[in-house]
RODO-2510 file (C-alpha; in nm, 4 decimals, decimal comma):
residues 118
     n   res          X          Y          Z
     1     x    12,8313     8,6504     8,7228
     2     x    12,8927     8,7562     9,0825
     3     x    12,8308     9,1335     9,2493
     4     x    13,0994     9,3047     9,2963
     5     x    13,1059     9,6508     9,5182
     6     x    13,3317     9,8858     9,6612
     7     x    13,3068     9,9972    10,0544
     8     x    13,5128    10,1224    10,3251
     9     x    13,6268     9,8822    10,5937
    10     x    13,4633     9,9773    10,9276
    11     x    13,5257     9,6929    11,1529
    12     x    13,8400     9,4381    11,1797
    13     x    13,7710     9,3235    11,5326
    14     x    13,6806     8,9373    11,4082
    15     x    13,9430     8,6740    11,2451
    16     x    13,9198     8,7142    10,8607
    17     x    13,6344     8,9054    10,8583
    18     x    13,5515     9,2313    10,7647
    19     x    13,2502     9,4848    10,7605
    20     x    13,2320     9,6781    10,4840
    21     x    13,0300     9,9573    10,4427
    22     x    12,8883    10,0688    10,1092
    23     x    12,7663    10,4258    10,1117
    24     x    12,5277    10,5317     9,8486
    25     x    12,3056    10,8675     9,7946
    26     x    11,9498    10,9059     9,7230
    27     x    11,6668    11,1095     9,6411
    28     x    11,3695    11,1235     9,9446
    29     x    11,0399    11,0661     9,7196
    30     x    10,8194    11,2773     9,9136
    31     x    11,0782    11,5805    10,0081
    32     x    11,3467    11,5251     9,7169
    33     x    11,6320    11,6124     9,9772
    34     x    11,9586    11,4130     9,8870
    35     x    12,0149    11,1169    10,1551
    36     x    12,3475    10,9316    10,2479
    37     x    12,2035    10,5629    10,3424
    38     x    12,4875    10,2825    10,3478
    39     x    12,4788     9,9066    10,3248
    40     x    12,6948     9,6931    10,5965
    41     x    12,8648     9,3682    10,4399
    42     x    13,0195     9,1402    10,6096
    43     x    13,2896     8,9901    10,4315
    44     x    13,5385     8,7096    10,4431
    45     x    13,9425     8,8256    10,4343
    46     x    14,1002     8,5195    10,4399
    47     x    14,5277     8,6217    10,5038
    48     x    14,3768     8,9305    10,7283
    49     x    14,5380     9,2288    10,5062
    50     x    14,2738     9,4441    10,5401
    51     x    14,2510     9,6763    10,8587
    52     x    13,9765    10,0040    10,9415
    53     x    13,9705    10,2773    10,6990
    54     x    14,0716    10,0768    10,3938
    55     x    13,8969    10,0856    10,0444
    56     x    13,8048     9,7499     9,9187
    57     x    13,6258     9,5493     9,6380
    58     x    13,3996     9,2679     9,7392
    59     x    13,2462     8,9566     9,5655
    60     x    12,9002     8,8311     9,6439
    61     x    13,0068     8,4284     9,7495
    62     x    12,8007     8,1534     9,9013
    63     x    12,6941     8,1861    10,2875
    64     x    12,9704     8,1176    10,4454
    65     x    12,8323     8,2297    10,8070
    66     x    12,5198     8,3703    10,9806
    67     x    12,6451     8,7275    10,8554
    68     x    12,8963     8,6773    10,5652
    69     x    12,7878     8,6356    10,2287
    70     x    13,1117     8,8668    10,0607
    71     x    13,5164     8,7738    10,0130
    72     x    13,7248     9,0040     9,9887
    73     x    13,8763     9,0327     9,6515
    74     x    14,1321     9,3303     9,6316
    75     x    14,2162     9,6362     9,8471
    76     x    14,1633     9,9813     9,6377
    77     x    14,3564    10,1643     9,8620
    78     x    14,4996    10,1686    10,1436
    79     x    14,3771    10,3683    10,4313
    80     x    14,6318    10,7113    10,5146
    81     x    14,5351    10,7198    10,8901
    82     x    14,8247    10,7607    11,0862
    83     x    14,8282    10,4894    11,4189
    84     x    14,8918    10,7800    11,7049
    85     x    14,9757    10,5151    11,9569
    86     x    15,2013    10,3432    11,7514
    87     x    15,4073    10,6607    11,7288
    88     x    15,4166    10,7377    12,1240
    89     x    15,5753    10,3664    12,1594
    90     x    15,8388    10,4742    11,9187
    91     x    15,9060    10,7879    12,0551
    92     x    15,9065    10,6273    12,4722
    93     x    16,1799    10,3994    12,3379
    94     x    16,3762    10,6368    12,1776
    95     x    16,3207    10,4934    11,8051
    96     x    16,2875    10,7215    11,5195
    97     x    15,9759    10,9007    11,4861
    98     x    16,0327    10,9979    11,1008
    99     x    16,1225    10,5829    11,0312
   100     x    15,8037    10,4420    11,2309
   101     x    15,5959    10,6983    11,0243
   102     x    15,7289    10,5257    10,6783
   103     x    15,7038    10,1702    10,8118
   104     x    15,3353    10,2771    10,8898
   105     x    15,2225    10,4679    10,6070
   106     x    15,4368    10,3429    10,3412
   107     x    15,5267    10,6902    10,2325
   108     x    15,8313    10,9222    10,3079
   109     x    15,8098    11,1538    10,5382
   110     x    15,9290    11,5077    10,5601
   111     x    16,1152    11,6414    10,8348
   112     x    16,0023    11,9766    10,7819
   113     x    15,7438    12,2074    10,9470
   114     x    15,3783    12,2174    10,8532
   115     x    15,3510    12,6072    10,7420
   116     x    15,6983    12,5924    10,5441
   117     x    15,6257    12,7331    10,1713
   118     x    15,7709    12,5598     9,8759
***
């Protein structure tokens, strides 16, 4: 049976590959303060669905480069951050802020203002 591990996508820069970060917490042996460390994957996204920020589930595979020895078998979730400069394009050409937002996130958005109470 093959690994399988959940990381956060920190790098989309190459073709169909990914790195994947997999943060995990320990114990120091001599000073017993809690450490973050994290382990970099590279892995192997084959239709390029994944981008930065996203949660994703790995598989250990066979070497398929120098660096990758993980596909990518499922996205989690999707990442929530908003593309800024995706939004000033819209809004220079006159499109609809409110409709790029949904295209982008995948969620509807509200035209309302941030401190409005329910």
């Amino acid at each position: 049976m093959r690994r399988l591990l959940v990381g956060v996508v920190t790098g989309d820069k190459a073709s169909k590959t990914r790195r994947v970060e997999i943060e995990r917490i320990v114990r120091h042996k001599k000073y017993s303060k809690i450490i973050r460390r994290k382990t970099v994957c590279h892995a192997h996204d084959e239709e390029n669905v994944s981008s930065i920020g996203d949660k994703v589930e790995i598989e250990e595979s066979r070497p398929l480069s120098k660096l990758k020895r993980w596909t990518l078998v499922r996205i989690v979730e999707k990442s929530k951050e908003v593309d800024v400069a995706a939004l000033r394009a819209a809004r220079r050409e006159g499109g609809d802020v409110v409709a790029t937002m949904t295209a982008l996130t995948g969620d509807a958005v509200s035209g309302g203002s941030q401190g409005e109470a329910n």
